[in-house]
N, C-alpha and C positions, 0 to 999 in steps of 0.2 A: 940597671933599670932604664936606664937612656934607649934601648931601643923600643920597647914598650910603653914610654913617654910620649913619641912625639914622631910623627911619618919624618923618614928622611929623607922624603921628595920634596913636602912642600912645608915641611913643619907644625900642620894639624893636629891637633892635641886628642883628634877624634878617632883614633887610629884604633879598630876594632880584630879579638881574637878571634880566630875561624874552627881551627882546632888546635890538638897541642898533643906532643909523643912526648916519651922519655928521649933525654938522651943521655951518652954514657958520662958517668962519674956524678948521676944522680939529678943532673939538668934535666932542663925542659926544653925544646924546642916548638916555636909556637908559631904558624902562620897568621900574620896581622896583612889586614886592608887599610886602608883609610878612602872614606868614605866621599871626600873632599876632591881627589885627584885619582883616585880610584889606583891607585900605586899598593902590589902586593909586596910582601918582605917577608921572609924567616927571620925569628929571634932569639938566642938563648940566653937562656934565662934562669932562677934558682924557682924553686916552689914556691915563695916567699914573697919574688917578685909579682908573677902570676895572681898570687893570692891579693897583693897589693890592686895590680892590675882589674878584677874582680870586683874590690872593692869600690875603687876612681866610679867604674861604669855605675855599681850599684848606686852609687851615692849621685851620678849623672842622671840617672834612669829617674831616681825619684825626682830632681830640679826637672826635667821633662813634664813626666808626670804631670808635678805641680802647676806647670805652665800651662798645661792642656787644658786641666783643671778648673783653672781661673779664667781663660780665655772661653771656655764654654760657660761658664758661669755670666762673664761679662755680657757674651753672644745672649743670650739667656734675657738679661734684665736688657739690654737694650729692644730686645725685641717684644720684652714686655710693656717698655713703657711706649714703645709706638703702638701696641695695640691698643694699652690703654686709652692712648690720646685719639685714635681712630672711633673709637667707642663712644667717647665723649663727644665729641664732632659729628656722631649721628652718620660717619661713613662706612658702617660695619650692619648688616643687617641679620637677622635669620636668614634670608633667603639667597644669602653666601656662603651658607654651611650646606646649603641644597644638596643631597649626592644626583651625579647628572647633569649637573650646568656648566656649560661648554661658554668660556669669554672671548 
């Protein structure tokens, strides 16, 4: 599993599959990028590993996700409470929502 842990150009843990063949005696051989140094590599590997491999990203992909998530949510209320406070301040009118007005 050591090579589909970890690039072994720069040590990135972010090291992504591209595709994958059989190889003989029931292996995988699997081309990996990493993302980081942009460094390509072959790996072989068991099904096992791969399937290990699969899981790491799924289980990456969701913490992504969730970051996005919460960073658009944040993006969200911050942008709500200035308008709020715009509102209240009387610097927001109808005739801001105009379609056609050029500032």
């Amino acid at each position: 599993m050591a090579g589909l842990s970890a690039c072994p150009s720069c040590g990135s843990e972010l090291v992504q599959p591209l595709r994958s063949r059989a190889a003989h005696g029931g292996g995988m051989l699997v081309d990996l990028r990493c993302p980081e140094c942009f460094a390509w590599t072959e790996a072989a590997c068991t099904r096992g590993e791969l399937a290990e491999l699969d899981r790491r990203q799924a289980a990456s992909r969701a913490t992504l996700l969730h970051a996005y998530e919460r960073s658009v949510a944040e993006s969200m209320e911050a942008l709500e409470a200035c308008f709020g406070a715009a509102l209240a301040l009387d610097l927001i009118g109808p005739d801001d929502f105009a379609p056609g007005l050029t500032r």
